[in-house]
C-alpha positions as CSV (number, residue, x, y, z in Angstrom):
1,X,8.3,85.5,25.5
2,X,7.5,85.8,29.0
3,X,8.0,82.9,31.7
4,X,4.1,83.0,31.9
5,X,4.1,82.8,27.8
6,X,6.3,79.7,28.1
7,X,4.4,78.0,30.9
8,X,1.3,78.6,29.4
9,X,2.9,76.9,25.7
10,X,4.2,73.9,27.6
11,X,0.6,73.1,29.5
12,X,-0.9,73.2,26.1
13,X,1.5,70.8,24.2
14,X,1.3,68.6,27.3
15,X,-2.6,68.4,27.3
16,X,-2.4,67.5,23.5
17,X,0.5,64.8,24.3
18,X,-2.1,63.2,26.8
19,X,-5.3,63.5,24.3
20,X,-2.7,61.8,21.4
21,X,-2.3,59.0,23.8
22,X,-5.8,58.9,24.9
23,X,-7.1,58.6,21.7
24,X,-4.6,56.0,20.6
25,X,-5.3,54.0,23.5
26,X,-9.0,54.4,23.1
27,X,-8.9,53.1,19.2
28,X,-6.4,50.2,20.4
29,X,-8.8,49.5,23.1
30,X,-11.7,49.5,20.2
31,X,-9.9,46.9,18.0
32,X,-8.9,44.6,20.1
33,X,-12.4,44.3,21.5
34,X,-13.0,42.8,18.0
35,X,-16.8,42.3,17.5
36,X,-17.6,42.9,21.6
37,X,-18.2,41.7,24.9
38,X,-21.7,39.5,23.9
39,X,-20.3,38.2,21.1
40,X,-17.3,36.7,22.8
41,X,-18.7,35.4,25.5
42,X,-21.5,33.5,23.8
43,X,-18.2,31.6,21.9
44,X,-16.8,30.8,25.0
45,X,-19.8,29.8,27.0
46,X,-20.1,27.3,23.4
47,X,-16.8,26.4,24.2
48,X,-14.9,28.1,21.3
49,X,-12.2,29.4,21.1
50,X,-12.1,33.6,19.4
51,X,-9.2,34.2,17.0
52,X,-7.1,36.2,19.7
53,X,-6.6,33.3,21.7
54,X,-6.2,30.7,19.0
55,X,-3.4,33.0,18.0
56,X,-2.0,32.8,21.6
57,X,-2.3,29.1,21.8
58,X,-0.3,28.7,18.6
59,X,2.5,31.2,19.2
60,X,5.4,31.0,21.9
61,X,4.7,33.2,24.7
62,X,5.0,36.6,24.2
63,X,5.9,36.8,20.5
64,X,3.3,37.7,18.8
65,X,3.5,41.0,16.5
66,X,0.2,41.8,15.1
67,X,0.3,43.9,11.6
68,X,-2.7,45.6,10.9
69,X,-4.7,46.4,14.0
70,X,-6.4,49.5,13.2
71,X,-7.5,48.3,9.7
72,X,-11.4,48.6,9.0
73,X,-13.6,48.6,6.3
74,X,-13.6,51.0,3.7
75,X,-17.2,51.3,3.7
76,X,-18.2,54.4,5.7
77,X,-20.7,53.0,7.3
78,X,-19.1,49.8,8.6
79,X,-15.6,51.6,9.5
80,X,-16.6,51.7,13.3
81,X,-18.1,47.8,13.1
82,X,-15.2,46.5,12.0
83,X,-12.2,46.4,14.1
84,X,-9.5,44.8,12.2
85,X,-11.8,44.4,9.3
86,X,-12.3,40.7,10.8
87,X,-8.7,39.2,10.1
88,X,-6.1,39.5,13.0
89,X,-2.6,39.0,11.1
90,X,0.9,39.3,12.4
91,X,3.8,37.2,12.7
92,X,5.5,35.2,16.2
93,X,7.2,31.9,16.6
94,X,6.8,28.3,16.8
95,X,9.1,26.7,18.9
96,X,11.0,29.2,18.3
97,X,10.8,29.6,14.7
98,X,9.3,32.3,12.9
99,X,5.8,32.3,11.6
100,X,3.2,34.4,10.1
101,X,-0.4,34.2,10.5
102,X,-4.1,34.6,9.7
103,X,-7.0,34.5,11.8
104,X,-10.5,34.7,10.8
105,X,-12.7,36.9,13.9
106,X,-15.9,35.7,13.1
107,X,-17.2,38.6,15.7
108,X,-17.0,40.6,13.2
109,X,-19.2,40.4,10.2
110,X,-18.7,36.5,10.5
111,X,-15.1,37.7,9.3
112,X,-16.2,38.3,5.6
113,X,-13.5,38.9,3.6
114,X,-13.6,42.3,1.7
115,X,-10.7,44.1,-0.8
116,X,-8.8,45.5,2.4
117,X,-8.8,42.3,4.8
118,X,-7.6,40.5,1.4
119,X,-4.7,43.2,1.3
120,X,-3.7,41.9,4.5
121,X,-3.9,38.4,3.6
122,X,-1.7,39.3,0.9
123,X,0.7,41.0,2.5
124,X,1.5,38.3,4.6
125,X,1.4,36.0,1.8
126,X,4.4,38.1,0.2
127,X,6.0,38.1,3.1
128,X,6.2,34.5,3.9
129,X,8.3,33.8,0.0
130,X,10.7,37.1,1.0
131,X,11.5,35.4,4.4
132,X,11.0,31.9,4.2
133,X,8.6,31.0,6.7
134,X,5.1,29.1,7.6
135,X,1.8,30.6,6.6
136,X,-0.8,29.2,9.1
137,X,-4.8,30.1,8.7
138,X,-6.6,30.4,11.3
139,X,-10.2,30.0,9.8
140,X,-13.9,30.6,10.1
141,X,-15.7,32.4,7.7
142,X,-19.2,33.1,6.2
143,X,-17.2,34.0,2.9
144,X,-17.2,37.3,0.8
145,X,-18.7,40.3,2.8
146,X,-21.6,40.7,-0.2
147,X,-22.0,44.7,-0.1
148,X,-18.5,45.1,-1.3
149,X,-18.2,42.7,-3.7
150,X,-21.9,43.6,-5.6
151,X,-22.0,44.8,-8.8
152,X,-19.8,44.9,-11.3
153,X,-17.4,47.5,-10.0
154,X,-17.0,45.4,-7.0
155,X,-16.1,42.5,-9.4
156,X,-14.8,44.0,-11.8
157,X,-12.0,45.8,-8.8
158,X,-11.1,42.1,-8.0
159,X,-7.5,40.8,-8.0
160,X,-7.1,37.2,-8.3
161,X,-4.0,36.5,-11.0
162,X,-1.7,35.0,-7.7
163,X,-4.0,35.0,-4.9
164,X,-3.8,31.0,-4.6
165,X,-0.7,30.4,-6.6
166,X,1.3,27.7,-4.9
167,X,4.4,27.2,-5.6
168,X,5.3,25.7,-1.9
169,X,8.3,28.1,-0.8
170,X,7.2,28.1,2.7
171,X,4.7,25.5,4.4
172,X,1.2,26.7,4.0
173,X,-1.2,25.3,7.3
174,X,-4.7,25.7,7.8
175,X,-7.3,24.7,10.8
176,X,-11.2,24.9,10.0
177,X,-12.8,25.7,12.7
178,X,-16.4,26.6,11.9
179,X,-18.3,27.5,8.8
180,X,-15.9,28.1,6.2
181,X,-17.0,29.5,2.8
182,X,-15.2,31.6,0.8
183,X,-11.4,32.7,1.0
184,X,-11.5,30.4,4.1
185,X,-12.0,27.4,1.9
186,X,-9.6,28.3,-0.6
187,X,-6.8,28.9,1.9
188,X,-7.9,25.1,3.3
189,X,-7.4,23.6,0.3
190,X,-4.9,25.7,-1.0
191,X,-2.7,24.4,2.3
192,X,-0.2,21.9,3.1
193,X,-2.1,20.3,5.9
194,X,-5.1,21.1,6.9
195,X,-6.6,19.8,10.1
196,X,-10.5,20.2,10.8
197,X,-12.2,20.3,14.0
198,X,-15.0,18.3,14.7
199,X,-18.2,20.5,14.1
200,X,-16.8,22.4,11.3
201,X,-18.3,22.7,7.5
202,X,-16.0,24.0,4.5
203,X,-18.0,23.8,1.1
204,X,-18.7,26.5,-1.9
205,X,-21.6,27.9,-0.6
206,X,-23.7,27.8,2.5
207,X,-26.7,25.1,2.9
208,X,-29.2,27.8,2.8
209,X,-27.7,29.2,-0.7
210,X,-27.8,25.4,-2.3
211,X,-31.5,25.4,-1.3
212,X,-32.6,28.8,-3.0
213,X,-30.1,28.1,-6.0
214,X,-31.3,23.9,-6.6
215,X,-34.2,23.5,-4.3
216,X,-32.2,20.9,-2.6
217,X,-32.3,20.6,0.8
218,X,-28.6,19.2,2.8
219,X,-27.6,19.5,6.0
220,X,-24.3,21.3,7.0
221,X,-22.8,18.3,7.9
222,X,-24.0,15.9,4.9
223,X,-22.7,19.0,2.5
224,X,-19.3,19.8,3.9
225,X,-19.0,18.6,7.3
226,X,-15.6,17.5,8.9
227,X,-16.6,13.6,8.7
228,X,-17.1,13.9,5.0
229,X,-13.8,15.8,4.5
230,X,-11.8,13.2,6.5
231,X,-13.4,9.9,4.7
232,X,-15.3,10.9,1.5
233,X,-12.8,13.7,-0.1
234,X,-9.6,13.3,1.8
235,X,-9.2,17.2,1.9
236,X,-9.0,16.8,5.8
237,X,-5.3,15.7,7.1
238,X,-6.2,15.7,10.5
239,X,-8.9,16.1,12.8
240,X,-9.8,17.7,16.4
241,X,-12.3,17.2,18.9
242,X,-11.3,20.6,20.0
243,X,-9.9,24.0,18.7
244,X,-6.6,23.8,21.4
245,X,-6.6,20.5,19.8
246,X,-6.2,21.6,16.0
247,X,-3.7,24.3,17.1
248,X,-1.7,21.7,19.0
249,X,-1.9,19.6,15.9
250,X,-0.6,22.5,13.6
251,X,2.4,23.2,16.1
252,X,3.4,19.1,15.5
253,X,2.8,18.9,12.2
254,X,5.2,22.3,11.8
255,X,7.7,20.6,13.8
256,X,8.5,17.9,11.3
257,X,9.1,20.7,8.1
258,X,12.0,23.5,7.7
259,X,10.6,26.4,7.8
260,X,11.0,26.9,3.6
261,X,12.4,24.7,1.1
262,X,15.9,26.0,0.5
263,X,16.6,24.3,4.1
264,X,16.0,20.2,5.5
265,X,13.9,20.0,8.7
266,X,15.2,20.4,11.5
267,X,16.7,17.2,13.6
268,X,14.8,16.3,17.1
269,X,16.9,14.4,19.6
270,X,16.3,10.4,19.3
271,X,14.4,9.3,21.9
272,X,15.5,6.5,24.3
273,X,14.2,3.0,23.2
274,X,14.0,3.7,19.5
275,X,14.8,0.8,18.0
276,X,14.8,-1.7,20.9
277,X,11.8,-3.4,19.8
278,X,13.1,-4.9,16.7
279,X,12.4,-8.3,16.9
280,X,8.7,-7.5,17.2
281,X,8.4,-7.5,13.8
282,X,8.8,-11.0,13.0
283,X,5.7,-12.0,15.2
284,X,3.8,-8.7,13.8
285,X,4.2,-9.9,10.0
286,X,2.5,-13.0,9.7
287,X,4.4,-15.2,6.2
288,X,1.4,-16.3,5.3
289,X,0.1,-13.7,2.2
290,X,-3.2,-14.3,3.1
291,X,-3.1,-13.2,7.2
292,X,-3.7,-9.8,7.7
293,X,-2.2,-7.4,10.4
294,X,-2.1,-4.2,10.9
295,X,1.3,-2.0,9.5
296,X,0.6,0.8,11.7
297,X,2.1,-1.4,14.6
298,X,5.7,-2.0,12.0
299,X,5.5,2.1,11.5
300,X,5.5,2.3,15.5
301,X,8.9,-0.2,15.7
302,X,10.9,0.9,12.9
303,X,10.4,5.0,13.8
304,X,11.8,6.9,16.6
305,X,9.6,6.2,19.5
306,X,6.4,8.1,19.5
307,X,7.4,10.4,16.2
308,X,4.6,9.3,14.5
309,X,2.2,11.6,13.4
310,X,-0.6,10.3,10.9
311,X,-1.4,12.2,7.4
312,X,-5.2,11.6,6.1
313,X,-5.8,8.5,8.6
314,X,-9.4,8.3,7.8
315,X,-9.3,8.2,3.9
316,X,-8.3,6.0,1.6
317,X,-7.4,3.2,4.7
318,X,-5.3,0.8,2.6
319,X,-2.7,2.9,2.3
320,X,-0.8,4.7,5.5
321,X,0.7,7.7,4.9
322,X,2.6,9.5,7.8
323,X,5.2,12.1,9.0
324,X,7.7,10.2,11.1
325,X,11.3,10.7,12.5
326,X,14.0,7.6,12.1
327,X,17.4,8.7,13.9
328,X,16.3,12.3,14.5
329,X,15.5,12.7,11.0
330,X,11.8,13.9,9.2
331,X,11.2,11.1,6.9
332,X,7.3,10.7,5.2
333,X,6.5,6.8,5.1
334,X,4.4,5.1,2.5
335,X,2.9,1.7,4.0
336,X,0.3,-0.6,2.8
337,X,-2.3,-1.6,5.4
338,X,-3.5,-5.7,4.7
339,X,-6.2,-4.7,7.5
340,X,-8.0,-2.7,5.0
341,X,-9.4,-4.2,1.2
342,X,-6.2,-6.5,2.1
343,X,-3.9,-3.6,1.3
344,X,-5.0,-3.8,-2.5
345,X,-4.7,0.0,-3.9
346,X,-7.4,1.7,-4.8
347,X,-8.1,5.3,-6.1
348,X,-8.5,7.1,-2.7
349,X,-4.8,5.4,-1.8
350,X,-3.3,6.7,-5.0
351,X,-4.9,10.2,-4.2
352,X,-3.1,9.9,-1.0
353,X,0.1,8.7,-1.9
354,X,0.4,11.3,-4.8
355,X,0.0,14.3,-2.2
356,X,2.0,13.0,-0.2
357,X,4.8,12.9,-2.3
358,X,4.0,16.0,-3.2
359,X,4.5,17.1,0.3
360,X,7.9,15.3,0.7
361,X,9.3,16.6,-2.0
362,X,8.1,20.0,-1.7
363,X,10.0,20.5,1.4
364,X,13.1,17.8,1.6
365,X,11.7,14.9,2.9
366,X,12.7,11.3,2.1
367,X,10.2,9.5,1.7
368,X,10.4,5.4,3.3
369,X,8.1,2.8,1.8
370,X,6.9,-0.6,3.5
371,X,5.7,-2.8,0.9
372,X,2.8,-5.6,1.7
373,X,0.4,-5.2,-1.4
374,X,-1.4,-7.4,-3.7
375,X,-1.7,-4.9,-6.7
376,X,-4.5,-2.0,-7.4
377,X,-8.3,-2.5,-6.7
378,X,-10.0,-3.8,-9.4
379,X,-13.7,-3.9,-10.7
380,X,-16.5,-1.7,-11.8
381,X,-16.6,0.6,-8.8
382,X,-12.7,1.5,-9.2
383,X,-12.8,2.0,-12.9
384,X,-15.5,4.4,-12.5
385,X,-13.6,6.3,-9.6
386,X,-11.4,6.9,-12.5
387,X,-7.8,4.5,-11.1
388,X,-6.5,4.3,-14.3
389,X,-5.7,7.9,-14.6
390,X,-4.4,7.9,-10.3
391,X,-2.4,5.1,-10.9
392,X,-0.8,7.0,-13.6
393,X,-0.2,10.0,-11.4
394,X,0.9,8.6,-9.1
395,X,3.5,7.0,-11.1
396,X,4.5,10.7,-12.6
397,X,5.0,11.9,-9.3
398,X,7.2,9.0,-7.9
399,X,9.1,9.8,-11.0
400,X,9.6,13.7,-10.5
401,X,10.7,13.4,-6.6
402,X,14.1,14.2,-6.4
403,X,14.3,13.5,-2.3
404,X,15.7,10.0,-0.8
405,X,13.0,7.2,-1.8
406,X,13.7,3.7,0.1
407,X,11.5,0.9,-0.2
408,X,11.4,-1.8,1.6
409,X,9.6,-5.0,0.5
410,X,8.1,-7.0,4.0
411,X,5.6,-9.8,2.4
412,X,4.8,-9.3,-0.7
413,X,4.8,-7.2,-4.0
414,X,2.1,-8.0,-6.7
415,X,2.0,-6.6,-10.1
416,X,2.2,-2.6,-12.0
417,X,1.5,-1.3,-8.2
418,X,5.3,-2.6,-8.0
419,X,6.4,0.4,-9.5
420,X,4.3,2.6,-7.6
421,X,5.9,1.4,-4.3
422,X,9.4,1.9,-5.1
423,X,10.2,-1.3,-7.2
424,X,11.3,-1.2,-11.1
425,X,14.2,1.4,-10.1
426,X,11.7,4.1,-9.1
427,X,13.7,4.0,-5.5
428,X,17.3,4.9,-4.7
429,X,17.5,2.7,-2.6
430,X,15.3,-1.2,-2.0
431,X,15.7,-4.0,0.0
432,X,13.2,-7.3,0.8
433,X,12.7,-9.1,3.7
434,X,14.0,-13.0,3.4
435,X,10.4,-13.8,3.2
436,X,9.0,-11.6,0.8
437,X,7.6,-12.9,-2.3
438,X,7.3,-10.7,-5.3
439,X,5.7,-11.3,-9.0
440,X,3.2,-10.3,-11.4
441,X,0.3,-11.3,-10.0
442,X,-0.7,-13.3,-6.8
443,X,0.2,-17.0,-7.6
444,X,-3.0,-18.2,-6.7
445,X,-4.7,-16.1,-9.0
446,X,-2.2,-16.8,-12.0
447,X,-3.3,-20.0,-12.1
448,X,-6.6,-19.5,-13.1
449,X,-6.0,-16.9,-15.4
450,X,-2.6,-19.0,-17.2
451,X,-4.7,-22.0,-17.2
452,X,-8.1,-21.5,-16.5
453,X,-8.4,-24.1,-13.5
454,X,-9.0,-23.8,-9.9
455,X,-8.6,-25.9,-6.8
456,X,-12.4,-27.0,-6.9
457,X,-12.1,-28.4,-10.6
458,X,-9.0,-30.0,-10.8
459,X,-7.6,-29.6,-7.5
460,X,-4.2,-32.2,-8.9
461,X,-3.3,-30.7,-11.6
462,X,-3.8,-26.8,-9.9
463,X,-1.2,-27.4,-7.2
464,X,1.5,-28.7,-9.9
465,X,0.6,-25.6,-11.6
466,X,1.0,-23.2,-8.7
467,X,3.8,-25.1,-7.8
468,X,5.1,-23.3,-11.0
469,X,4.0,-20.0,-10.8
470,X,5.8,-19.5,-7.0
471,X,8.9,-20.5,-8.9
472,X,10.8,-17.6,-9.0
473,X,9.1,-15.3,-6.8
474,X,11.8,-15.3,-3.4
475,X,13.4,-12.5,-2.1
476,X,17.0,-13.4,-3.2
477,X,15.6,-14.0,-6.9
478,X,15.3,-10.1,-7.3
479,X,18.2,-9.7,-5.8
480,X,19.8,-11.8,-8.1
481,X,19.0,-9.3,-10.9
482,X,19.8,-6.7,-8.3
483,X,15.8,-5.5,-7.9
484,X,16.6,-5.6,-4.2
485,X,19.8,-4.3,-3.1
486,X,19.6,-6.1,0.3
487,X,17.8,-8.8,1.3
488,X,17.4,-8.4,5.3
489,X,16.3,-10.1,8.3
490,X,13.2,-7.8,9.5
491,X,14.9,-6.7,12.5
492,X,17.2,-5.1,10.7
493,X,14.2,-2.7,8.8
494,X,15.4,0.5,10.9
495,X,18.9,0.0,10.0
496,X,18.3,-0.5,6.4
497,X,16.7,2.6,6.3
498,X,19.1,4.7,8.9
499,X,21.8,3.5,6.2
500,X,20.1,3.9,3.4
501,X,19.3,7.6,4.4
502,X,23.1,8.5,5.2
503,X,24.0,7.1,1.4
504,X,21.5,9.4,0.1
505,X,21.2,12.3,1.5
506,X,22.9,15.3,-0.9
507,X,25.8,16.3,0.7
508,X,26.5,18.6,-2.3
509,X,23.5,20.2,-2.0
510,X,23.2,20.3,2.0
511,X,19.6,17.8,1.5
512,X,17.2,20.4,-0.8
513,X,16.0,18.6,-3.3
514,X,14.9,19.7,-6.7
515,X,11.5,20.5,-6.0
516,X,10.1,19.4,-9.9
517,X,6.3,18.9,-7.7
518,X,6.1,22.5,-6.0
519,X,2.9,23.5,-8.5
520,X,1.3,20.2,-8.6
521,X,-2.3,21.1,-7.5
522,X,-2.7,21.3,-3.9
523,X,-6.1,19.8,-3.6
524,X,-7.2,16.7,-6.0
C-alpha cells in the first residue's frame, strides 16, 4: 500500500471518528433537552421546578449516574418526541449514601408511562433489593400514555404480577409534585413517605374523566388535592410549599433510615443542649387530667435538640407520630396530644399509629411511646368510621413488632387503648411518671356507669363513690404488680428511655429486627 494509500485510509477513519462523535453528541444533546426550550421555561417562569433539576437538588454534587438516556418510545412515530421516553432514572448519593431514582419529565407527553419507561422503572426497582438502597420518585404524571396501552394487545402485553409488591427491603420515597394519575399514584402510595407539595392532585383518574364517566363535576383540588391527602386520607406524610422544599424534606426524612433493612440507621452526633431542659416538663404537664397541653412541646425536651421531624402532622391530630433522634439514635415516637379531642383515640390515630409501626419495624427503629390518653373515641360517628376493626389492627401490629418498644406513662392511661400504647406487656420496656394515674376507665365517668349517679343528683354520695374508684389507680400501684418497671420523676423521661434503648437493643443480631410487618399494606 502506498504512503498516499495509507494517508488517504487514515483521513477516512478519522472523518468517521468525528461523525461517530458528532452524532452521539447530537442525540445526547436531543435527550437531555427533554420536551424543549418552551416547555421548560414556561415551568420555571410558574416557578417549577423540571425533573433534571429536582434530581440535582436531591443528589450530592456531582453524583449523579443517569441509566437510560437515550430510551424513547417504541412507537415510530413518537421515537423523536420522546427523549428519555419521559422518566429520567439513574442512581447518586444522599449524604453520601447511595440512591436510585425516578423522575417523572412531564415535558414529555406529560411523562405518560408506556411498557418501555415501565422497564426502566423496573430496573431500578430490581436494583434497589440486589443492592440495598433508597428508591425515591420523583413524580408528576398524567398517567398511562393511552395509544400504547389500547386495545387488547396493549393490555393484554401488560406485566403487573410484582410491579407494586412491597416487601420494604430498601426505603421506598416519593414527592407529588403536580397532577399525578397513574403509575405516579401507585408509586405514592406504594411508598414509605410521601411528601406532597402544595398545588399537587394524586387521584385515579383526572377531573375531566370523573365528569364524562359519572356526570359529576369536582374540582382538582376537592378530588385529590394535597389538603385532602394531608387531613381527610392521611396518604400525605408531609407537605411543601415548594418543590426544593419536598426534595429537602425527602433528603431529612432519608437521613433518619439505613439505607435497607439488614442494617440500623445510621447515628448523628448529639447536639449540644439535648437534654438540658429537663425540668421543663414538670410545668409543661399540668396533674390535673382534665388540663390540656400540648405533647409536641415534651417531644421537643426529651429528643435530641431539633431531631424532630413530624410524620402525618395534619391527620388524625390526637395522636403524634414522629421520626426523632434520642442520644444519636433514630427512634419513631408515639405520643397522645390532650390538645386535640383531649387525646381520646379515634380511627384516623389508629390508622396512624399502625403505619407507623409498620415503618419502625420495617427498617429497625424503636419505637418510644408518651402516654396521656383517656381511651378510644366513642359514638356514632367512630363506629361508622369502622374503630372497632383499627383498634384491632393496631393491636396486631404492636404485637408483630420485633424492634425496642418503650412506653412511658406521663398522666394518665384509660381503658383497652392501654394496650395499644405499650401497657399489658405489649412494651419491652414501661415506666410511669409519679403522677400518672392509670385504670379502666376515667374515674369520673366510672361513677356514673358503676352506680348510675352524678355530681348534679346526689353530689354526697358521688364523691364517696369516686373517692373509691381513684383507689388504686397511682403510679406505684402498677408497679407493684410490676406494669411499670420504673416509676420516674419526669425529668428523668430522656434517661429512662436512653437506658431503656441500651437494654434493648440486639446485640446478637447487630439491631435488625425481625421484620414480621414488611407486607402489611402500604396505604390503608
Amino acid at each position: 500500500m502506498t504512503t498516499e494509500a495509507v494517508k488517504t485510509d487514515a483521513i477516512t477513519i478519522e472523518e468517521a471518528k468525528l461523525t461517530r462523535e458528532q452524532e452521539h453528541e447530537k442525540k445526547r444533546a436531543a435527550a437531555l433537552a427533554m420536551g424543549g426550550t418552551r416547555k421548560l421555561e414556561a415551568r420555571a417562569a410558574k416557578g417549577e421546578l423540571n425533573a433534571r433539576e429536582r434530581i440535582a437538588l436531591l443528589l450530592d454534587p456531582g453524583t449523579f449516574r443517569e441509566s437510560g438516556l437515550f430510551v424513547t418510545s417504541a412507537v415510530p412515530a413518537d421515537r423523536d418526541k420522546t427523549p428519555a421516553d419521559g422518566k429520567i432514572t439513574g442512581t447518586g448519593e444522599v449524604d453520601g449514601r447511595r440512591a436510585s431514582v425516578v423522575a417523572y419529565d412531564f415535558t414529555v407527553k406529560g411523562s405518560s408511562s408506556s411498557p418501555i419507561s415501565n422497564k426502566k422503572m423496573a430496573h431500578f426497582k430490581e436494583l434497589v433489593v440486589k443492592t440495598g438502597q433508597p428508591l425515591v420518585y420523583l413524580c408528576e404524571s398524567t398517567g398511562v400514555r393511552m395509544p400504547d396501552a389500547m386495545g387488547g394487545t396493549g393490555m393484554g402485553s401488560a406485566s403487573g404480577k410484582t410491579r407494586f409488591l412491597r416487601q420494604r427491603e430498601s426505603p421506598w420515597v416519593s414527592a407529588a409534585f403536580g397532577y399525578c394519575f397513574g403509575s405516579a399514584a401507585w408509586h405514592t402510595m406504594a411508598s414509605d413517605f410521601a411528601v406532597f407539595r402544595k398545588g399537587a392532585v394524586l387521584a385515579v383518574s383526572s377531573p375531566n374523566l370523573v365528569a364524562r364517566a359519572t356526570g359529576q363535576q369536582v374540582d382538582a383540588q376537592e378530588l385529590g388535592g394535597w389538603k385532602m391527602h394531608a387531613e381527610v386520607t392521611g396518604f400525605a406524610d408531609a407537605v411543601a410549599d415548594t418543590d426544593e422544599e419536598a426534595i429537602e424534606l425527602i433528603r431529612r426524612f432519608l437521613s433518619y433510615l439505613p439505607s435497607h433493612n439488614g442494617e440500623t440507621p445510621p447515628l448523628a452526633p448529639i447536639p449540644h443542649g439535648s437534654g438540658e431542659r429537663a425540668e421543663e416538663l414538670k410545668s409543661i404537664v399540668p396533674e390535673s387530667r382534665t388540663q390540656t397541653y400540648d405533647v409536641r412541646k415534651v417531644i421537643d425536651i426529651v429528643a435530641d435538640t431539633g431531631s424532630v421531624f413530624p410524620i402525618k402532622a395534619r391527620y388524625g391530630k390526637s395522636l403524634v407520630t414522629s421520626l426523632a433522634r434520642i442520644g444519636g439514635q433514630s427512634v419513631g415516637i408515639i405520643a397522645n396530644n390532650p390538645m386535640f379531642k383531649g387525646g381520646a383515640l379515634d380511627g384516623a390515630a389508629c390508622d396512624k399509629a399502625t403505619s407507623f409501626l409498620v415503618l419502625c419495624d420495617s427498617y429497625n427503629i424503636p419505637v418510644v411511646m408518651l402516654v396521656d390518653q383517656p381511651g378510644f373515641l366513642i359514638g356514632l360517628e367512630a363506629e361508622r368510621s369502622k374503630v372497632a376493626g383499627k383498634i384491632i389492627n393496631w393491636m396486631n401490629a404492636l404485637s408483630l413488632v420485633t424492634v425496642p418498644k418503650i412506653a412511658v406513662t406521663m398522666r394518665k392511661n384509660y381503658g383497652q387503648a392501654l394496650i395499644n400504647m405499650g401497657g399489658g406487656g405489649t412494651a419491652d420496656a414501661t415506666a410511669g411518671w409519679w403522677s400518672s394515674e392509670v385504670s379502666f376507665m376515667d374515674p369520673t365517668s366510672a361513677v356514673s356507669v358503676v352506680h348510675g349517679i352524678t355530681p348534679e343528683s346526689d353530689p354526697e354520695m358521688y364523691e364517696l363513690r369516686l373517692a373509691e374508684m381513684n383507689k388504686g389507680t397511682t403510679a406505684y400501684d402498677v408497679a407493684q404488680v410490676f406494669g411499670f418497671e420504673q416509676v420516674i420523676d419526669p425529668s428523668e423521661t430522656r434517661e429512662f428511655i436512653l437506658g431503656a434503648l441500651k437494654d434493648h437493643y440486639r446485640a446478637r443480631s447487630n439491631g435488625v429486627g425481625e421484620h414480621l410487618l414488611r407486607t402489611w399494606p402500604t396505604s390503608f
